[in-house]
C-alpha positions as CSV (number, residue, x, y, z in Angstrom):
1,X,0.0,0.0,0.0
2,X,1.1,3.5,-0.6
3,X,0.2,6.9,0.4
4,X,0.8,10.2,-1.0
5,X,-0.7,13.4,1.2
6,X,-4.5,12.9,0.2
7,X,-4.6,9.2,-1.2
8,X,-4.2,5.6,-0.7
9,X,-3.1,3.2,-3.4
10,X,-4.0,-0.4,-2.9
11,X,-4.9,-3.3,-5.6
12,X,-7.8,-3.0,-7.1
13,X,-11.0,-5.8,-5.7
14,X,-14.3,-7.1,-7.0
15,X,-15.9,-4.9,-5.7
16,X,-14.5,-2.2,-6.3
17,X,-14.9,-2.9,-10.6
18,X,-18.4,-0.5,-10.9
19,X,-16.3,2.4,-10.2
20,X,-13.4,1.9,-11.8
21,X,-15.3,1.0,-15.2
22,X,-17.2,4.2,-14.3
23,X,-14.2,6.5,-13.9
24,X,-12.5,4.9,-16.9
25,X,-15.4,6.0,-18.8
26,X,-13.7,9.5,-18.6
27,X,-11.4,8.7,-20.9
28,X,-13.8,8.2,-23.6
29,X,-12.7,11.3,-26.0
30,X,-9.3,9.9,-26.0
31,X,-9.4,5.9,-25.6
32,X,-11.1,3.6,-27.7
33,X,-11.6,0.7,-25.1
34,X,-13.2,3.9,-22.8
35,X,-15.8,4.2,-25.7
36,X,-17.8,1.3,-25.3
37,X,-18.8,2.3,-21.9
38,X,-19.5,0.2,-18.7
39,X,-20.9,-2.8,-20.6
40,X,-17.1,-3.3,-22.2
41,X,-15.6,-2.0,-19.0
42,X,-17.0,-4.1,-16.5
43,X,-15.8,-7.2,-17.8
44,X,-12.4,-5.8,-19.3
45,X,-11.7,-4.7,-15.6
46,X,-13.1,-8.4,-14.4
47,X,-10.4,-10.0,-16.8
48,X,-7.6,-8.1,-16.4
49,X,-7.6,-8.7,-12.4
50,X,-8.0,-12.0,-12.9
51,X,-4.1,-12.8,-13.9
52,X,-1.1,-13.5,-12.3
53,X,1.0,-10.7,-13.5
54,X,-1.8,-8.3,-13.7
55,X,-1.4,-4.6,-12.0
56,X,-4.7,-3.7,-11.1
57,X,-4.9,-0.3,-8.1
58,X,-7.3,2.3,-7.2
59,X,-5.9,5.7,-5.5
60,X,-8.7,6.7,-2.9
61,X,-9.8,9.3,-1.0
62,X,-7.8,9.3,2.1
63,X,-11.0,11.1,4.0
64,X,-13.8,9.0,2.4
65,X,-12.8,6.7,0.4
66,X,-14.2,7.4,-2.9
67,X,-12.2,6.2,-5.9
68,X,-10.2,8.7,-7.9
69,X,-8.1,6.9,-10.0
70,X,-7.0,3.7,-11.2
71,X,-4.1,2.1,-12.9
72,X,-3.9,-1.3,-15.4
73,X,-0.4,-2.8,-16.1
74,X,1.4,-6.1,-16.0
75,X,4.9,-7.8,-15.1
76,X,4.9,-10.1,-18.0
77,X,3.0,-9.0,-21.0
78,X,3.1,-11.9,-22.9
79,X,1.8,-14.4,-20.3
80,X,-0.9,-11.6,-19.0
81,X,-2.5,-11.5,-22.6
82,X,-2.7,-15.4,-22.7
83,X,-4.5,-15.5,-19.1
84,X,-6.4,-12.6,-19.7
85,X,-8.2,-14.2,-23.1
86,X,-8.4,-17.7,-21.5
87,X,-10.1,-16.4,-18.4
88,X,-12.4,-13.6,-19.6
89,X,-12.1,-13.7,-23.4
90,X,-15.6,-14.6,-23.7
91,X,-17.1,-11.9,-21.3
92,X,-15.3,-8.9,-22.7
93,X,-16.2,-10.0,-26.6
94,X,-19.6,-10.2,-25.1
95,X,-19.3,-6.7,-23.4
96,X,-17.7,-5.6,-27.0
97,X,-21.3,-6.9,-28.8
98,X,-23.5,-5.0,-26.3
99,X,-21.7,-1.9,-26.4
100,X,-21.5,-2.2,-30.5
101,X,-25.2,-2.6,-30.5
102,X,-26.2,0.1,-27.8
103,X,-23.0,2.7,-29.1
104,X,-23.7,3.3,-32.9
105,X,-20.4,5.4,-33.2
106,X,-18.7,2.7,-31.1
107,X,-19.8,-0.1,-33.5
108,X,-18.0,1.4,-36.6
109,X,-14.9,2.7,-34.6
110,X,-14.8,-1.3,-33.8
111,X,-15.5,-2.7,-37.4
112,X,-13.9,-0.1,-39.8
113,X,-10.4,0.0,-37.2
114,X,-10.1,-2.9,-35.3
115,X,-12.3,-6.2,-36.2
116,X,-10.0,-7.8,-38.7
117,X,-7.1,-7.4,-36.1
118,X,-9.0,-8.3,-32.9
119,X,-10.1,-11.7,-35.0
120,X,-6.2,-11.9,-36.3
121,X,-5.1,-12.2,-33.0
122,X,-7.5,-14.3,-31.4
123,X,-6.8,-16.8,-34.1
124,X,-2.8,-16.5,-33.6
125,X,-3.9,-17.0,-29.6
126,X,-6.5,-19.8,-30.1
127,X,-3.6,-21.6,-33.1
128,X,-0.4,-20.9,-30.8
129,X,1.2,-18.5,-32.7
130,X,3.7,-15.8,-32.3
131,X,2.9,-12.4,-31.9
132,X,4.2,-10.1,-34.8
133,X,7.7,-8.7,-33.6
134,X,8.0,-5.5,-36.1
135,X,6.0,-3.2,-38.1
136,X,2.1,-2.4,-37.0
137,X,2.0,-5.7,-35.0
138,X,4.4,-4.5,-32.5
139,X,1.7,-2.4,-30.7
140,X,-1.3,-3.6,-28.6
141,X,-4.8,-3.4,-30.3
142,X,-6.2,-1.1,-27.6
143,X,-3.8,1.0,-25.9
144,X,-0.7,1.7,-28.6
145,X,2.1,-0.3,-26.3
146,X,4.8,-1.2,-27.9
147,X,5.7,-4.7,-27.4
148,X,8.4,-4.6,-24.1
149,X,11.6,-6.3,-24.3
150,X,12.7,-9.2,-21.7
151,X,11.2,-8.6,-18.0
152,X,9.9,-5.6,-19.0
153,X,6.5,-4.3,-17.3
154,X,3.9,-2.1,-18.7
155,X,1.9,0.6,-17.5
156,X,-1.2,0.2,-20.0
157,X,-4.0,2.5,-18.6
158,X,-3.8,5.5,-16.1
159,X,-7.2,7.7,-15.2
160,X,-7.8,9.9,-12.7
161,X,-11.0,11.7,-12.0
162,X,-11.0,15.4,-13.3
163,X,-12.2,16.8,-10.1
164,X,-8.9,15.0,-8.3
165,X,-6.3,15.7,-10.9
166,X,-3.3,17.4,-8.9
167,X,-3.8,15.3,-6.1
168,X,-0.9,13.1,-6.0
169,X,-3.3,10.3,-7.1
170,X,-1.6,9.9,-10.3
171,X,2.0,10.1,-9.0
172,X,1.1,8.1,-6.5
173,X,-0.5,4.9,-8.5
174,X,2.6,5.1,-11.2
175,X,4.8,4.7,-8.0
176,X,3.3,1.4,-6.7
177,X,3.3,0.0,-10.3
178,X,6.9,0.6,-10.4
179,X,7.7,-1.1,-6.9
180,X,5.7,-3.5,-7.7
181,X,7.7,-4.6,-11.3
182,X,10.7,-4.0,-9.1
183,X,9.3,-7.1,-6.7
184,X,8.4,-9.0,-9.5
185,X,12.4,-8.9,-10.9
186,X,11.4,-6.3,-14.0
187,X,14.1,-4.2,-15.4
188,X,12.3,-1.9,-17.0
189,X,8.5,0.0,-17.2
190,X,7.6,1.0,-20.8
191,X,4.4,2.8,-21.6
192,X,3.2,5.6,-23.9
193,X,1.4,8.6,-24.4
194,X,0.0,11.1,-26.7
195,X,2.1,13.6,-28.4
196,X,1.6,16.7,-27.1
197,X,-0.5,16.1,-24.1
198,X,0.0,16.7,-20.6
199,X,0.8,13.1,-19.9
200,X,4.0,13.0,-21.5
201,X,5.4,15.8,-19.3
202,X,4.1,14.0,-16.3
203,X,5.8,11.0,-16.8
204,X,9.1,12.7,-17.7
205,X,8.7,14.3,-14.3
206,X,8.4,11.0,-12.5
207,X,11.7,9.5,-14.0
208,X,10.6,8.3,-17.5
209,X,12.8,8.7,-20.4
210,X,11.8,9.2,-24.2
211,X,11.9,6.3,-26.4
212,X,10.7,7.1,-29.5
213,X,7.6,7.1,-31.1
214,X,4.8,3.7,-32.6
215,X,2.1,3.7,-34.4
216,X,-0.9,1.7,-33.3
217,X,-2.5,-1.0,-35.3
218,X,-5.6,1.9,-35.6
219,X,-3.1,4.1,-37.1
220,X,-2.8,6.4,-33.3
221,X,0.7,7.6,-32.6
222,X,2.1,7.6,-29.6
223,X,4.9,8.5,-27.7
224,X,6.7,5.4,-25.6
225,X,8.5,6.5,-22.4
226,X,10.5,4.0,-20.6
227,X,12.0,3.3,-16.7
228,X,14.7,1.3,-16.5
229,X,14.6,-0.7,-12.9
């Protein structure tokens, strides 16, 4: 557990999913996976705790608890992505449907950008087959990651509340992400960010270095910052 002056970070619980799929939901003008709302984010959140490399905490209100922000990462990538589609593949594809069928705009962000790759990988995860290691296929479908190198961690999602931003809530969760990949034996902590946005600034801040820029499958650049442990 960590504390900064006005939150606590801890991992992320059951119960606590609501919320966090409800503050992620903020991210919506920016994040594709944010788009399809709580019926997508519900069960995104339920399947990403569920691994054993998952990173998965909520920064709370130190005075009444109320969830401010919340962080999604991994210490192994490549096994977090296997146990993450055989544990709640089903339940976020099904999440995907409803919010396709509810979220016009959502539904042809998801077939005109994203179907044929989402089925792509699925297949190459269902067949046993290696992940692309250049071009497009280096990134991940929803969040523009590059692919890390050996025991590298990644920091893939980072919200916090608009009404909380200054906080310490954000410099707070990156902070037990990074002690925790430190536990785990990571060397480093890659993630990204959009050019030009506040973000990249903030992480710079907090001890992350430039390391060039990706592409997304979706055709987003980014910016990917790394930490070396």
């Amino acid at each position: 557990m960590s504390l900064s002056s006005q939150v606590v970070v801890r991992g992320l619980s059951a119960a606590d999913v609501p919320a966090s799929a409800s503050l992620h939901g903020q991210m919506a003008d920016i994040q594709f996976i944010a788009r399809g709302g709580p019926r997508l984010l519900r069960p995104y959140y339920r399947s990403w705790m569920s691994t054993s490399a998952a990173l998965a905490l909520g920064a709370f209100d130190d005075g009444d608890g109320v969830l401010v922000g919340v962080l999604l990462g991994c210490t192994d990538p490549g096994a977090h992505y296997q146990e993450m589609l055989r544990a709640g593949g089903r339940a976020t594809a099904l999440g995907m449907a409803l919010a396709a069928l509810t979220r016009p705009a959502f539904a042809r962000e998801l077939v005109t950008t994203r179907a044929l790759r989402y089925t792509r990988g699925l297949l190459r995860r269902l067949t046993g087959r290696p992940r692309p290691t250049t071009g497009e296929g280096t990134s991940r479908p929803d969040q523009g990651a590059a692919v890390p190198g050996p025991r590298s961690a990644e920091i893939t999602h980072l919200v916090v509340d608009r009404a909380h931003r200054g906080s310490g809530a954000g410099r707070a969760l990156v902070g037990e992400a990074v002690a925790r990949a430190r536990q785990a034996g990571c060397l480093q902590v890659q993630l990204v960010a959009l050019p030009g946005s506040g973000a990249a600034a903030f992480y710079e801040h907090l001890g992350f270095r430039p390391d060039g820029e990706l592409r997304s499958g979706s055709g987003e650049e980014f910016l990917r910052f790394v930490l070396d442990l």
